[in-house]
C-alpha positions in Angstrom: 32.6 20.3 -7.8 32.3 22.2 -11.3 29.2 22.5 -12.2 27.5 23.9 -15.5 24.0 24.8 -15.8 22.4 25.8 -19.4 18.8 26.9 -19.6 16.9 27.9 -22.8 14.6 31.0 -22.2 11.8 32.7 -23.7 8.7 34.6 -23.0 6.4 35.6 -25.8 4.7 33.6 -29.3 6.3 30.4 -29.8 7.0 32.0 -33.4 5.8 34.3 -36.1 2.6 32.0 -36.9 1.7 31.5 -33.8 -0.9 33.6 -32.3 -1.9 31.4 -29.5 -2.2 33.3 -25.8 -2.6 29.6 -23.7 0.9 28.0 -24.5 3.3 28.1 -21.3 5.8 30.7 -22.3 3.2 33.4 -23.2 0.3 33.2 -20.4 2.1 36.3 -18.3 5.1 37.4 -17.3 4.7 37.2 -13.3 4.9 33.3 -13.4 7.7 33.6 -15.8 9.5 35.8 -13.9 9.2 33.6 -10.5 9.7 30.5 -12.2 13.1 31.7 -13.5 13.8 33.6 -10.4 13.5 30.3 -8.3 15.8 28.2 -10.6 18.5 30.6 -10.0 18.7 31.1 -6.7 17.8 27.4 -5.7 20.8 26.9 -8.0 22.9 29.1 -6.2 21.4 28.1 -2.5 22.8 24.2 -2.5 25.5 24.7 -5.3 26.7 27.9 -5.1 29.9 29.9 -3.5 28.0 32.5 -1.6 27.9 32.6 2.3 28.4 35.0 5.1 27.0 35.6 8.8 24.8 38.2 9.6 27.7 40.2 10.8 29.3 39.8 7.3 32.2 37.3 8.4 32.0 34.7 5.5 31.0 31.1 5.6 33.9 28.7 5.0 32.1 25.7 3.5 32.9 23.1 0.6 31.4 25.2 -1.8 34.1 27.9 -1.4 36.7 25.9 -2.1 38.6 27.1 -5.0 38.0 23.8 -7.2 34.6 24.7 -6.7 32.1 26.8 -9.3 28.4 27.1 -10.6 28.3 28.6 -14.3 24.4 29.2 -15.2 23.9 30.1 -18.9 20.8 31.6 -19.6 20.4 31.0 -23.7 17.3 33.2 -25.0 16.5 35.9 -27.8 17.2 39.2 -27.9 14.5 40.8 -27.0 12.3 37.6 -25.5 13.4 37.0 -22.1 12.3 38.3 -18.3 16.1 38.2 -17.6 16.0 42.3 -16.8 12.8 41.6 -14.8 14.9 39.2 -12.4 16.6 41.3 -10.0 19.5 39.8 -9.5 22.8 40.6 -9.6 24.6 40.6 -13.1 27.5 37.8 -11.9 24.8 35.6 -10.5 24.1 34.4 -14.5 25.5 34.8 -18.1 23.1 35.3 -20.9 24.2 34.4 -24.3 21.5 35.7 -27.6 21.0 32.7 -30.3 19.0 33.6 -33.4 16.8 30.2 -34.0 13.2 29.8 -33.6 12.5 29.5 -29.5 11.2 25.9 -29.6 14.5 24.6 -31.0 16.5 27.1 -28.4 17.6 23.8 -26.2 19.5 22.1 -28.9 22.1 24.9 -28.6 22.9 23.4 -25.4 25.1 20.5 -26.9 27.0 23.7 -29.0 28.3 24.9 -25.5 29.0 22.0 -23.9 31.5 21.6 -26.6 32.6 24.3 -26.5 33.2 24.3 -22.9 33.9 20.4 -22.3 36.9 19.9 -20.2 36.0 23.1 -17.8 32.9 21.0 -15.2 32.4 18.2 -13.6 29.0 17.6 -14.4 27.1 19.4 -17.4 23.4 20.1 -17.1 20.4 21.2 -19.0 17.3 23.0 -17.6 13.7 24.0 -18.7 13.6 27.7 -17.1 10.8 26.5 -15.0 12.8 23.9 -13.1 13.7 23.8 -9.2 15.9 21.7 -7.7 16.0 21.3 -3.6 17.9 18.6 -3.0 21.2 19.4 -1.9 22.4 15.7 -2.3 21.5 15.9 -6.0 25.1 15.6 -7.8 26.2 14.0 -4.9 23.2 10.7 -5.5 24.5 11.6 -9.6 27.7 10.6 -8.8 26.7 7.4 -6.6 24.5 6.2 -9.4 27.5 6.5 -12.0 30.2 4.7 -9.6 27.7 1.8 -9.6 26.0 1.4 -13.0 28.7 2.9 -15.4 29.3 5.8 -17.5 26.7 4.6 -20.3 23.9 4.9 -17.7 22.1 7.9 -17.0 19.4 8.5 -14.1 16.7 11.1 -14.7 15.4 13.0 -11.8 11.2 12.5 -11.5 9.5 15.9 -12.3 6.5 16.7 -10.1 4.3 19.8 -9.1 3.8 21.1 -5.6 0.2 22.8 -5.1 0.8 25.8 -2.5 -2.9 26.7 -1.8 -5.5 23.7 -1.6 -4.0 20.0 -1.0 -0.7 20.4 -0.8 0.3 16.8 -2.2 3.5 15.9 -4.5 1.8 15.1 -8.2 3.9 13.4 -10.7 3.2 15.5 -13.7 4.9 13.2 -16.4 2.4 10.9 -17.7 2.6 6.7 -18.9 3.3 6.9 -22.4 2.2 4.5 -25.1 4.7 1.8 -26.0 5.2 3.5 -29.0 6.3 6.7 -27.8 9.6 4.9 -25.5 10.4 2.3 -27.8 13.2 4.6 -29.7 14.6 4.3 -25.4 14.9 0.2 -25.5 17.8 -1.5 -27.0 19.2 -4.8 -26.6 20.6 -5.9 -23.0 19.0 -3.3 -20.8 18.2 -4.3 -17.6 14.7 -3.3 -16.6 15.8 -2.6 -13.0 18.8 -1.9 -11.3 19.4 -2.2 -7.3 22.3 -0.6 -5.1 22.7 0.8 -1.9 22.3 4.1 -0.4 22.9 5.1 2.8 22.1 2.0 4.0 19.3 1.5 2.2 18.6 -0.6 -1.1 17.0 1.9 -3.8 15.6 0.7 -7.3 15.0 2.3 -10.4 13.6 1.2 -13.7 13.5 1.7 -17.3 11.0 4.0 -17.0 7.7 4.5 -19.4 8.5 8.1 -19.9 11.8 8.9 -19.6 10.6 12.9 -19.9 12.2 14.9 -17.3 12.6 18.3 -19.4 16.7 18.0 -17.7 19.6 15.9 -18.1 22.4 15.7 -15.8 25.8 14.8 -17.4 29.5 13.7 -16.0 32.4 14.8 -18.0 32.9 11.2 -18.9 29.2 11.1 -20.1 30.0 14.5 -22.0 32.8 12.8 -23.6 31.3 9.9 -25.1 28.1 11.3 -26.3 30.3 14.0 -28.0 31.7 11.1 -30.0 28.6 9.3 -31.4 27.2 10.3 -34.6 24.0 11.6 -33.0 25.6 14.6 -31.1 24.3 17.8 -31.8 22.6 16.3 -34.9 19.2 18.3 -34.7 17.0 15.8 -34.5 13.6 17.1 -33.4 11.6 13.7 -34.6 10.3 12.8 -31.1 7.0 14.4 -29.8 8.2 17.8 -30.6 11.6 19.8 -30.4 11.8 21.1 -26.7 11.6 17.3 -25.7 14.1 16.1 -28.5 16.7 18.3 -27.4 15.9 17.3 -23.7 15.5 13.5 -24.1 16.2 11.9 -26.7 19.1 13.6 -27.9 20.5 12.1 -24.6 18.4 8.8 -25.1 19.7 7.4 -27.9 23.1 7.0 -26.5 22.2 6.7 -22.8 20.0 4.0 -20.7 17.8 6.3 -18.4 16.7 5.2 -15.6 14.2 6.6 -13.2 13.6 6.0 -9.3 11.1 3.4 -8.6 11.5 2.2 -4.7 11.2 2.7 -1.8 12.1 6.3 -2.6 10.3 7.4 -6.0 11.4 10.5 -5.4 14.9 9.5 -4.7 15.8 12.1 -7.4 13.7 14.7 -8.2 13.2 18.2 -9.7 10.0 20.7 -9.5 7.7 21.9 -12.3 6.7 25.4 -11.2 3.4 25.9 -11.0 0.3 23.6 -11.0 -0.7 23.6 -14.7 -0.5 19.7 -14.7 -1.6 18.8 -11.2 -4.7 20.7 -11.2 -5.6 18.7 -14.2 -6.0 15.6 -12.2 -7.2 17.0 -8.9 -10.4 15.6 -7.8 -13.9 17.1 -8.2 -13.6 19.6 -4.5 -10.1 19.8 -4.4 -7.8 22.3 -5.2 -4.1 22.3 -6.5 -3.1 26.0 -6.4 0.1 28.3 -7.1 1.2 30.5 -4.2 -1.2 33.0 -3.3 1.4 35.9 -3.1 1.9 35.1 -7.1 -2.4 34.8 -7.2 -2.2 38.2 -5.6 0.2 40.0 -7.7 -1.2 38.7 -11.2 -4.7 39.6 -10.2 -4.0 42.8 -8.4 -2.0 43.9 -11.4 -5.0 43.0 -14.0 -7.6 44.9 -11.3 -5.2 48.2 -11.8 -4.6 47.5 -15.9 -8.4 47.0 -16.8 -9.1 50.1 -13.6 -11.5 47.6 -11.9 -12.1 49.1 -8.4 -13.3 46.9 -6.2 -15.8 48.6 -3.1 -16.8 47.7 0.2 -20.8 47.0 0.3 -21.5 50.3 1.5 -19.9 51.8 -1.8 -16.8 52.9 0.0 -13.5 52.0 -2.2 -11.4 52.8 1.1 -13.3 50.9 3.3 -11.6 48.7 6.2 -12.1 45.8 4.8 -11.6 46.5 1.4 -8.0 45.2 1.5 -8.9 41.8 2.7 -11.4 41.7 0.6 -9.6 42.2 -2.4 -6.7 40.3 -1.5 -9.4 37.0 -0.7 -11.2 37.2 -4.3 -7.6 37.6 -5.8 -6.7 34.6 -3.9 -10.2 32.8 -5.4 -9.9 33.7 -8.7 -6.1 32.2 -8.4 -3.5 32.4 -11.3 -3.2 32.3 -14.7 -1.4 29.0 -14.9 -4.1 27.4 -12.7 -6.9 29.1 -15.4 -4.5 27.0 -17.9 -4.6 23.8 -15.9 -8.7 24.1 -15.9 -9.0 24.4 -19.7 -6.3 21.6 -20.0 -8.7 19.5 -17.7 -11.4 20.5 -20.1 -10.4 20.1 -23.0 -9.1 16.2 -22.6 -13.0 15.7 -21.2 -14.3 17.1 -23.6 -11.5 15.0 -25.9 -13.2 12.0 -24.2 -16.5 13.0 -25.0 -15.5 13.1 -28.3 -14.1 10.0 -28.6 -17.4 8.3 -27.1 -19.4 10.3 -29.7 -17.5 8.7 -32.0 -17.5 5.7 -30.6 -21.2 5.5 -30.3 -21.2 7.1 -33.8 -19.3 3.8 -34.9 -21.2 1.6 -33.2 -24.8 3.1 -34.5 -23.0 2.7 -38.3 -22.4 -0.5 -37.4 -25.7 -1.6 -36.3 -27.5 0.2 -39.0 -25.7 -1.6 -41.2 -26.3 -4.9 -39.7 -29.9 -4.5 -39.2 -29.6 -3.4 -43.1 -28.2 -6.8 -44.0 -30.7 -8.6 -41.4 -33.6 -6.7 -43.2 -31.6 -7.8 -47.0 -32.1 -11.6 -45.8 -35.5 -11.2 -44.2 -36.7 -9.9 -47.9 -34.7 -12.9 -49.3 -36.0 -14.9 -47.0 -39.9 -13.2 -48.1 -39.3 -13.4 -51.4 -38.0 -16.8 -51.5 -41.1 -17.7 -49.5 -43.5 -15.9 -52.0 -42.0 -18.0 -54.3 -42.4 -21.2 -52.5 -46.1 -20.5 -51.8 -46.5 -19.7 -55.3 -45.6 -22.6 -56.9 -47.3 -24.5 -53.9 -50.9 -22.6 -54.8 -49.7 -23.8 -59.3 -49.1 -27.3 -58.0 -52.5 -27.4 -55.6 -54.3 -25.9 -58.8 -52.6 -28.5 -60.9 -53.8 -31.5 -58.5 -57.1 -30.0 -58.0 -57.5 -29.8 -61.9 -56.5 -33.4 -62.7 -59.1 -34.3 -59.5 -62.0 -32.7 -61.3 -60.6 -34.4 -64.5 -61.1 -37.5 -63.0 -63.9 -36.9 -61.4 -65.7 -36.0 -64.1 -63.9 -39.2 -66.4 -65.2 -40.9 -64.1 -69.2 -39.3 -63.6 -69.4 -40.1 -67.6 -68.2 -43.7 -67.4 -70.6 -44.3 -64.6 -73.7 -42.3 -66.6 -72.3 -44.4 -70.1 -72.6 -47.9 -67.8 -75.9 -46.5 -66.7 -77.2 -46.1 -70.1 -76.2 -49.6 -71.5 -78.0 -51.2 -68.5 
């Protein structure tokens, strides 16, 4: 199997007018660095050519086979990258320099692959903070496209993996609004699709986010996408550009699928890190990185800022400063899990806002009701007023012509009197 990997990489400001410290690419360089690091070499571990005893006699497996080969193209800036910071050897990865801005970096994937078309089996696109473990990943690829077609494309589910605290598989790619995956549906897609594997029957679905910052393509799929009029167009209209040139430049002209059951992990890639999980842990629980990288970062910001830390009897050396340090290094954990707090954060305090405004709404809306109520209980007084007012003229009135006739009728009694 040929296989072609491109990943878009870059470490520092998203661009010139963006000062912002908290987006994922600029938080520090240790995560970075590991993230990349473990893309790579998980690449290389299930896919690669590489194998030898621990006598140095080398392993004759499917993956040496001549026919057999794992390109990984690293596409970054000059300049921008953690690529020197890797330590691995130079063959184990090409790098090729682009000059665009970095969010728009993935959409010169679909330049390569036509440049290179013909050369893999499958071609493949990668966030640089992607994992895969799954050796039987392009082998389930493969299955899916024998029996659902060519125009059919099954997106791996992207979830975190929390290495201190709960460890617990979190989906990180949210429901999205009906709005957001309705460029997805056309006409005459199924909303599930059944086979068997391994003896088993798996499902998958149209799926509500079809997000899995990869894509996975056969030649054949290579091919005809190459041929519609939407290849390589540039089209960055959806959510943003690092997800239009990871989804729906591919969604336009494929159906993607997701795993649904038994298995919803059927097909599935890591998200380094915990930035999204430890947004949703629950209140006690905790959804942190590996300690090693808590460690390293925290260790490394003690010796930049020349924070000392001392035993309680003021001794820097003491025998259990070590284990001291390395426990509140472990507490205070990484940067990416700070990140994942404020995230958390912010969409409560989000919430909050929204109530205020709902309440807000709801408080104009009653004043203003209780303004009209109190505009027709004056109507209502006034028109009352009125009433009683021209009740008390016509009381007066009948009162008047009483004492008229009264008195007509005292001076014909007193005239009748006088006659007498």
């Amino acid at each position: 199997m040929r296989i072609l990997v491109v990943v878009p990489h870059y470490y520092g400001r998203s661009h010139p007018g963006n000062n912002s410290l908290t987006i994922g690419s600029y938080i520090e360089p240790l995560g970075r660095i590991a993230a990349l690091n473990a893309l790579i070499v998980g690449l290389h571990r299930h896919f690669g050519r590489w194998g030898h005893t621990a006598n140095g006699t080398p392993i004759l497996a499917q993956t040496q086979l001549p026919q057999h080969r794992l390109d990984i193209v690293i596409i970054t800036k000059c300049g921008h990258g953690v690529l020197d910071e890797l330590g691995l050897a130079p063959e184990t990865f090409a790098v090729e320099y682009v000059d665009c801005e970095p969010p728009w970096l993935g959409f010169q994937t679909q330049r390569i692959f036509r440049e290179r078309l013909g050369e893999y089996d499958f071609y493949c696109y990668m966030e640089d903070d992607l994992n895969i473990h799954d050796p039987a990943f392009f082998d389930k690829l493969t299955w899916f496209q024998c029996n659902f077609g060519q125009h059919t494309l099954l997106q791996p589910v992207r979830y975190e993996m929390p290495a201190i605290g709960s460890p617990v598989k979190c989906v990180v790619d949210p429901e999205l609004p009906d709005s957001c995956f309705a460029p997805f549906r056309r006409p005459g897609q199924s909303e599930q699709l059944e086979a068997i594997w391994n003896g088993r029957q798996q499902t998958f679905a149209l799926p509500s986010n079809p997000h899995a910052a990869s894509f996975f393509l056969t030649h054949e799929q290579v091919g005809y996408w190459m041929q519609q009029p939407t290849f390589d167009d540039g089209d960055d209209s959806w959510i943003g550009p690092l997800e239009s040139a990871g989804t729906f430049s591919i969604g336009r002209v494929f159906d993607i699928y997701k795993p649904l059951r038994p298995d919803p992990f059927f097909l599935e890639v890591e998200h380094f890190g915990t930035r999204y999980a430890s947004g949703s842990q629950a209140d006690g629980n905790r959804y942190g990185e590996s300690p090693i990288l808590a460690i390293a970062q925290n260790a490394l910001r003690i010796a930049l800022e020349g924070n000392g830390i001392t035993s309680p009897d003021g001794d820097p050396s003491g025998k259990d400063a070590f284990a001291r340090i390395v426990r509140q290094c472990i507490e205070a954990g990484t940067a990416m899990e700070a990140r994942g707090r404020l995230d958390k954060l912010e969409r409560e305090i989000g919430c909050q806002k929204t109530t205020i405004r709902d309440l807000s709404a709801l408080l104009e809306r009653e004043t203003a009701e209780a303004v009209r109520i109190n505009r027709l209980l004056e109507r209502e007084r006034k028109d009352r007023l009125r009433e009683a007012r021209s009740l008390r003229r016509l009381l007066k009135a009948f009162r008047d012509e009483i004492l008229r006739r009264w008195r007509g009728y005292q001076r014909a009694n007193a005239s009748s009197n006088n006659l007498h």
